[in-house]
C-alpha positions as CSV (number, residue, x, y, z in Angstrom):
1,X,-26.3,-1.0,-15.1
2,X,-25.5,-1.8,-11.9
3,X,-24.3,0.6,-9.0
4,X,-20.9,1.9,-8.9
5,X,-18.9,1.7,-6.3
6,X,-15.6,2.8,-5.9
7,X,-14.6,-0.8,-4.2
8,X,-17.0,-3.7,-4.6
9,X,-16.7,-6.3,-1.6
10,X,-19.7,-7.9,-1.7
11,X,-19.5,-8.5,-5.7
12,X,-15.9,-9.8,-5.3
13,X,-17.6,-12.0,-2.1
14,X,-20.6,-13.3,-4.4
15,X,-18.2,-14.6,-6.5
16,X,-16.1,-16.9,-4.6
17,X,-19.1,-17.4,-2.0
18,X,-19.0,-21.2,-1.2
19,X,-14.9,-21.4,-0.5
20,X,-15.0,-18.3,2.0
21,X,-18.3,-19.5,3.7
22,X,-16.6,-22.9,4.3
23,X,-13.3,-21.3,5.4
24,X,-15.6,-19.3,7.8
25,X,-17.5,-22.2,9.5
26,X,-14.2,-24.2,9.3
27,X,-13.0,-21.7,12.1
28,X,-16.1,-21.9,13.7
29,X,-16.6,-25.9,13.8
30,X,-12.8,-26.1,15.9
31,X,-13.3,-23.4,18.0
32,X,-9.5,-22.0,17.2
33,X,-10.1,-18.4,17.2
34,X,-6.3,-17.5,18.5
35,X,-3.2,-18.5,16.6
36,X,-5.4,-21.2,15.1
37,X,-4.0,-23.9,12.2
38,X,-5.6,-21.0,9.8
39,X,-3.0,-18.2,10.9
40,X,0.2,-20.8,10.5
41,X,-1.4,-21.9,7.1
42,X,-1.6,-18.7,6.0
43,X,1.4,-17.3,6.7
44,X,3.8,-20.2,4.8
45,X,1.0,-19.9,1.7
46,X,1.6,-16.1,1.5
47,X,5.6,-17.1,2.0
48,X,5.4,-19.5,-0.9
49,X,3.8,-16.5,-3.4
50,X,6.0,-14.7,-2.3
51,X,9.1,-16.4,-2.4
52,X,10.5,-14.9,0.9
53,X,12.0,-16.3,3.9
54,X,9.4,-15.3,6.8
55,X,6.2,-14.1,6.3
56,X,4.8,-13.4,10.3
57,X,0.6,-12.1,10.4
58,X,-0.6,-9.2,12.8
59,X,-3.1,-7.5,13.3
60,X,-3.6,-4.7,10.8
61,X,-0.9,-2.3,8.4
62,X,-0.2,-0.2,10.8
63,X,1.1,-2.3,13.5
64,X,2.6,-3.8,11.0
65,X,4.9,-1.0,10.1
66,X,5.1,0.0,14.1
67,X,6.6,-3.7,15.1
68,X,9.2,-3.0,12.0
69,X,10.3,-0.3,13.6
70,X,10.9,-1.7,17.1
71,X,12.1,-4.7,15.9
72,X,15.5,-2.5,14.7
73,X,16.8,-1.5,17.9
74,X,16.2,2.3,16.9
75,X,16.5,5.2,20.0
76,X,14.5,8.2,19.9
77,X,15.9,11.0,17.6
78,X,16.9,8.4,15.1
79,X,15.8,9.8,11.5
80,X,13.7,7.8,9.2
81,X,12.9,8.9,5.4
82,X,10.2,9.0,3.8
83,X,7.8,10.6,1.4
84,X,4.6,13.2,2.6
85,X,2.4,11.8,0.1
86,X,1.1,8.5,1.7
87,X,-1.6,7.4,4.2
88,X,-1.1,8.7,7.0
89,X,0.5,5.6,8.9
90,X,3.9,6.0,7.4
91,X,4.7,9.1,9.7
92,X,2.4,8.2,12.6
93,X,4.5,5.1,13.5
94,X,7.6,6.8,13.3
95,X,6.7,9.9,15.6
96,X,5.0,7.5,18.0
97,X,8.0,5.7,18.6
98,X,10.3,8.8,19.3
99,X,11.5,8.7,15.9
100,X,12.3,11.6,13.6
101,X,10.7,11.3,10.1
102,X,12.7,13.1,7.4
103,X,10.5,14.0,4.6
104,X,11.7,13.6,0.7
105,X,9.5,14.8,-1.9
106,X,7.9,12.2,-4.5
107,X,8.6,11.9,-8.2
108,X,5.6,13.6,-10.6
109,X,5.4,10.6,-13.0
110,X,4.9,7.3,-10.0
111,X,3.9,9.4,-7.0
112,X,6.9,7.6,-5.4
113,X,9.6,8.6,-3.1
114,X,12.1,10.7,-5.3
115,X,15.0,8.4,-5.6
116,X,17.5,11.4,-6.5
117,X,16.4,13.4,-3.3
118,X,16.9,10.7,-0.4
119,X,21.1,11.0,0.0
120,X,21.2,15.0,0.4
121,X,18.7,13.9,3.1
122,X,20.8,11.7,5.5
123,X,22.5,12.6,8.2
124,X,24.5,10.9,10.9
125,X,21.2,10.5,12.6
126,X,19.4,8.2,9.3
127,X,18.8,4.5,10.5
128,X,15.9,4.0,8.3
129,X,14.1,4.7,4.9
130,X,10.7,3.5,4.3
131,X,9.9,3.7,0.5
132,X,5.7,3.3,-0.1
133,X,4.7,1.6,-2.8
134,X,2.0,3.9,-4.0
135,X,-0.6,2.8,-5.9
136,X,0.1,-0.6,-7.1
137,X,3.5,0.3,-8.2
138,X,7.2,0.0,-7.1
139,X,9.6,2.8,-5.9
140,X,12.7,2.5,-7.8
141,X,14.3,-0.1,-5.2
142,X,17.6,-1.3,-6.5
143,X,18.4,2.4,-6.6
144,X,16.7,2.7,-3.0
145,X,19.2,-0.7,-2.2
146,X,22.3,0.9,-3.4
147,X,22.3,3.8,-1.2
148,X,21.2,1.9,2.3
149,X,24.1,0.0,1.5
150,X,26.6,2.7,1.3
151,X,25.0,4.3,4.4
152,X,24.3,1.3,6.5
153,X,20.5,2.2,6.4
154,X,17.6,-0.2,6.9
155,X,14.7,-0.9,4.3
156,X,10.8,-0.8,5.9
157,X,9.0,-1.4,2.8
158,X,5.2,0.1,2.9
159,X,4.1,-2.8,0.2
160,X,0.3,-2.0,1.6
161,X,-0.9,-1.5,-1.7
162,X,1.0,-3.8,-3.7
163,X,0.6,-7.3,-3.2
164,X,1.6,-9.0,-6.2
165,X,3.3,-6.4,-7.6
166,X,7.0,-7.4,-9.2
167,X,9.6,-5.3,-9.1
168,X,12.7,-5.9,-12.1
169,X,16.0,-5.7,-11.9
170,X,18.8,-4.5,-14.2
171,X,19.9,-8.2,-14.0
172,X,16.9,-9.6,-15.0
173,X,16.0,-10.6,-11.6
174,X,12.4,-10.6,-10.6
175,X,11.1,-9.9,-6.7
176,X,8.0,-9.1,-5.5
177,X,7.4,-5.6,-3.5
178,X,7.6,-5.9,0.0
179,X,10.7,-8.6,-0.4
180,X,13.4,-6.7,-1.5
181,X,14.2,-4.5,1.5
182,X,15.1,-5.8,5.5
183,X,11.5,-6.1,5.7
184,X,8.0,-5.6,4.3
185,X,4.7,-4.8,6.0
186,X,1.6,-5.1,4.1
187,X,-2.3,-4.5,5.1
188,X,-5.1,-6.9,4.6
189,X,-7.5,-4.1,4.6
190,X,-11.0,-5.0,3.2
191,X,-10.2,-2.8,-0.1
192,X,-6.7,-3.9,-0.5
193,X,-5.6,-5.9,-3.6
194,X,-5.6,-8.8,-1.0
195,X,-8.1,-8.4,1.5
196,X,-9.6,-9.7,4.5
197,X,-13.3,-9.0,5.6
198,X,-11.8,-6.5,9.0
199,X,-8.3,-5.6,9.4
200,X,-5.0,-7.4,9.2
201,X,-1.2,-7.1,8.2
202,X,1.7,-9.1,7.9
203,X,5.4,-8.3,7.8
204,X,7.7,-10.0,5.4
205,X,11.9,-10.7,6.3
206,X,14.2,-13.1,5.1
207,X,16.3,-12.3,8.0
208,X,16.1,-15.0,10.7
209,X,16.8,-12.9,13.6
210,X,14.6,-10.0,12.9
211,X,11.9,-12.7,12.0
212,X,12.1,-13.8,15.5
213,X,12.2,-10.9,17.0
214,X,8.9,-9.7,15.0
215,X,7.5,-12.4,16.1
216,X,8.3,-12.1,19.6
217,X,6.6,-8.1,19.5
218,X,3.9,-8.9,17.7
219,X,3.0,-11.2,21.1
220,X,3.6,-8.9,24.0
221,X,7.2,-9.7,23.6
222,X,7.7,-13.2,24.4
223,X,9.0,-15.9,22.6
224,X,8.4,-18.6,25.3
225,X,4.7,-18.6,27.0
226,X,5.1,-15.8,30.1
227,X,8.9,-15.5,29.7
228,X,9.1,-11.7,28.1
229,X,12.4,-10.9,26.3
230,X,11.3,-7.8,24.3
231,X,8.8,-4.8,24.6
232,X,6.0,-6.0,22.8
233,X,2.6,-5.2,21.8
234,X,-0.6,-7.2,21.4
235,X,-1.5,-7.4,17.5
236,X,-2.5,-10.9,16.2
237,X,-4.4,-11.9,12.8
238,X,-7.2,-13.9,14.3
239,X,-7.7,-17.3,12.6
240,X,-11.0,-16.2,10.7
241,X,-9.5,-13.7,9.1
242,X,-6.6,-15.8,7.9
243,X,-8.9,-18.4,6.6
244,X,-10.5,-15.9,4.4
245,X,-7.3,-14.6,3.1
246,X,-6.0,-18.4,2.4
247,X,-9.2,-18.5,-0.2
248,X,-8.3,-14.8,-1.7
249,X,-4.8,-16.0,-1.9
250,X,-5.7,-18.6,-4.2
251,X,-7.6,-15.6,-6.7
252,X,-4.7,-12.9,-5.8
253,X,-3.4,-13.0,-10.1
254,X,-7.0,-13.5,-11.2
255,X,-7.5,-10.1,-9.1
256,X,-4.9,-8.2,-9.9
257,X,-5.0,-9.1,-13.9
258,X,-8.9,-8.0,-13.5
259,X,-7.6,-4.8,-12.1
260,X,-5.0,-4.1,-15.4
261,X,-7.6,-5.2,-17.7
262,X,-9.9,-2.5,-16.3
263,X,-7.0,0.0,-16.2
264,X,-6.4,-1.0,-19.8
265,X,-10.0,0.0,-20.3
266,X,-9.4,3.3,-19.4
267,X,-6.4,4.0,-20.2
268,X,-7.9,3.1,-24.3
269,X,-10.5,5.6,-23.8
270,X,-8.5,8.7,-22.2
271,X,-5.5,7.9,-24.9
272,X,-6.8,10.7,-27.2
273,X,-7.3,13.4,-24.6
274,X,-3.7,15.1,-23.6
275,X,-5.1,17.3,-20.6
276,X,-5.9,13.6,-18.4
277,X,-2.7,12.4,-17.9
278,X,-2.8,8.1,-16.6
279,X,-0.7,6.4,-14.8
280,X,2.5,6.2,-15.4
281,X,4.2,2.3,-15.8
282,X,7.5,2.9,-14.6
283,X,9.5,0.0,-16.9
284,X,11.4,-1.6,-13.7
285,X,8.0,-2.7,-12.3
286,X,4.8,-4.2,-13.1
287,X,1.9,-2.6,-11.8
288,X,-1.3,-3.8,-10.1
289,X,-4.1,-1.0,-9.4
290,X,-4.5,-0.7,-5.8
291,X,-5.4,2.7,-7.2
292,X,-6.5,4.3,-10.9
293,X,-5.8,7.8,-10.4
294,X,-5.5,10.3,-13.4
295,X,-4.5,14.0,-13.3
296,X,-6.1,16.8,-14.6
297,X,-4.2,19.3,-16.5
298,X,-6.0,22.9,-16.7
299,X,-9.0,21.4,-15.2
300,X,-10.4,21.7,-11.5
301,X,-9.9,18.1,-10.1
302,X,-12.8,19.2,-7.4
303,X,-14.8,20.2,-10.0
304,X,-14.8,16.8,-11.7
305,X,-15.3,15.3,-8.3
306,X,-18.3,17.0,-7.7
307,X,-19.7,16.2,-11.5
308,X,-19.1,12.4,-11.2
309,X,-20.9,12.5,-7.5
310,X,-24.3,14.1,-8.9
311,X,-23.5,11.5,-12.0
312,X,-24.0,8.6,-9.3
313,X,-19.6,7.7,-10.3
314,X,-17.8,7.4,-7.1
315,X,-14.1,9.1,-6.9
316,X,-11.5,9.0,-4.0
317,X,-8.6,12.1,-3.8
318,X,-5.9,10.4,-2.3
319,X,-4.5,12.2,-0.5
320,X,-5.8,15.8,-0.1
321,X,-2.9,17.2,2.4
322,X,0.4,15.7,2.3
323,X,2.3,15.3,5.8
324,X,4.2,18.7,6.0
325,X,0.9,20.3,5.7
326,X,-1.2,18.3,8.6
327,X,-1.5,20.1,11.6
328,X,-1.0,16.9,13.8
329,X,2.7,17.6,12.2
330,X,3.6,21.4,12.4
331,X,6.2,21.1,15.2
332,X,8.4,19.2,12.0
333,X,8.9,22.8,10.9
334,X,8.3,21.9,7.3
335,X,6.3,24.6,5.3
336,X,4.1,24.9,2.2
337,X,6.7,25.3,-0.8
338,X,9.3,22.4,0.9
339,X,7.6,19.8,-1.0
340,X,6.2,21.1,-4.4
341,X,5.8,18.0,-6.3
342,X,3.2,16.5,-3.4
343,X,1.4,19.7,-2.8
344,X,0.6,19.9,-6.4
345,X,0.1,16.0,-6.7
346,X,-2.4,16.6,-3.9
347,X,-4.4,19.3,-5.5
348,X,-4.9,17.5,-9.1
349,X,-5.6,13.8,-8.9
350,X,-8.2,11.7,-8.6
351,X,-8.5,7.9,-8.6
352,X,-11.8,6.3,-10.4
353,X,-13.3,3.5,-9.4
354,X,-11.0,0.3,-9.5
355,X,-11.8,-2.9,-8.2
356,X,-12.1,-6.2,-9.7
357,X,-15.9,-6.6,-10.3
358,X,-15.8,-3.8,-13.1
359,X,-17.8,-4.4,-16.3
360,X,-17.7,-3.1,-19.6
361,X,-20.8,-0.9,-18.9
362,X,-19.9,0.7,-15.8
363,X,-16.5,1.3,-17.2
364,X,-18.0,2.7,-20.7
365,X,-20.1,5.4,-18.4
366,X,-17.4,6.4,-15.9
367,X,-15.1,7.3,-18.8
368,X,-18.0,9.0,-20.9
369,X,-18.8,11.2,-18.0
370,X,-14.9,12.4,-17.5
371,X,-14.6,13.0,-20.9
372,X,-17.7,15.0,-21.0
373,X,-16.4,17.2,-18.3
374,X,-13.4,17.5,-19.8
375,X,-14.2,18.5,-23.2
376,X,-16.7,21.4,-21.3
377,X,-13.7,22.6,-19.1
378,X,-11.4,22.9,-22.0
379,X,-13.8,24.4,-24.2
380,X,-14.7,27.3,-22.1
């Protein structure tokens, strides 16, 4: 059996070998490293998937999230909702801008914001809510849509990990996450569902003037070489990393349906056992497995982190402290007990190896090995 690994980059690279090493020298052989016919490319192929107006690169998730931000006219003190069970860039950007994140606890089935909870949490002082699609599956958005609308509150969707993931509406209406708020940001992180081989990001808007003015920030804040009409930062996708991302592009389904099978895999095997509850499938979105993560009922998640390890099974715990709890956050004057659903979240799952180079084998031993501890935790 091969290695497990909890991501598997160069496997995935292996397998489309040829198209990315002739993307890569393609860069090379014209020499345009900046901005090059790669980046523009890129941006209307990713636009075309995605079916949205503007699709504008930068240079990772992060930024991309920080130049949505900016790109809304918001003054310091202005609230922004969101959820403290996420990667950490969801609240950094907003405190880093002068911002005031207002936390809303997640549901226990998606991991999600809490749909129910985000009204009793604006103010006069809300501009902004940034739902995160966690996982590889959508927040419940056309809920999320109804109430900015009645409050006159932006959308920043945090689609980072889940490109390709379609959300569905009561109509019947069908749009991808990260195109149904004001504006997307996603990350091109090397272990993202579409990935690049460093960092990148992109934001997504079918609103012509914030499109614009993204683009402008993204570029020190000038839409006209060395004439500067906004405050702007310096945050590009360079041209080699958008040609590799043109070639993932083109394998972006085949990935993500290589991602449910394995889900499917284990979802099969841990049907019969009640104390390892799987993912949830919410049924007004599909679901693409950024992320497998199970939780344990009765059973130490740590504990079963530790057994996989000396088992040579790789786990992640995302994410071990929600944002109430971080230190870097105190002076927000949340404590333990404001946020139960995350806390306990935090303290009982664990995401299994999921990547698109999983075989049978390696699938067959990871879910032997959590059974096994599972049957020897229950039965003592």
């Amino acid at each position: 059996m091969k290695k497990i690994s909890v991501v598997d980059l160069s496997g995935q690279y292996i397998r489309i070998r040829k198209e990315i090493d002739e993307a890569i020298q393609g860069v090379l052989d014209s020499a345009s490293f900046i901005y090059g016919p790669d980046v523009k490319l890129f941006e209307e192929e990713l636009m075309n998937y995605l079916n949205t107006g503007q699709v504008i690169t930068c240079a990772n998730g992060t930024d991309a999230l920080q130049v949505a931000l900016m790109s809304l006219g918001l003054e310091p003190g202005d609230e922004v909702i969101t959820t403290p069970f996420s990667f950490i860039s969801t609240i950094e950007v907003i405190r880093l801008l002068n911002l005031t994140p207002v936390l809303v606890d997640i549901r226990p089935d998606t991991f999600n914001i809490d749909e129910s909870s985000i009204e009793k949490a604006i103010t006069e002082c809300t501009k902004a809510i940034i739902p995160v699609h966690l996982f590889g599956q959508c927040c419940r958005m056309e809920t999320i849509k109804d109430i900015a609308a009645r409050h006159h509150l932006y959308i920043i969707e945090d689609a980072a990990q889940a490109m390709g993931t379609e959300y569905l509406f009561s109509d019947g209406s069908v749009k991808k996450a990260g195109t149904i708020g004001h504006i997307g940001c996603t990350s091109f992180y090397p272990s993202k569902n579409l990935a690049c081989y460093g960092d990148g990001g992109a934001l997504f808007t079918d609103n012509e003037k914030l499109g614009l003015k993204i683009r402008s920030i993204i570029n020190h804040g000038q839409r006209k070489k060395y004439f500067y009409e906004d405050i702007g930062v310096n945050s590009r996708l360079d041209s080699i990393q958008a040609a590799i991302l043109r070639v993932k592009l083109k394998y972006l389904d085949e990935f993500n349906n290589d991602r449910i099978n394995a889900a499917a895999y284990y979802n099969r095997a841990f049907e019969p056992y009640t104390y390892i509850l799987t993912p949830f499938r919410a049924d007004y979105s599909t679901h693409t497995y950024h992320q497998y993560t199970i939780t344990l009922l009765g059973c130490s998640r740590d504990s079963l982190h530790e057994y996989l390890k000396e088992h040579d099974i790789p786990t992640m715990i995302y994410y071990p402290l929600p944002f109430h709890l971080q230190k870097a956050y105190a002076d927000l004057n949340y404590k333990e007990g404001d946020f139960p659903v995350s806390e306990e979240i935090s303290n009982s799952v664990l995401s299994l190896p999921m990547h698109t180079e999983l075989d049978e084998e390696q699938l067959e031993y990871i879910t032997r090995h959590v059974i096994h501890f599972i049957n020897n935790c229950k039965s003592k």
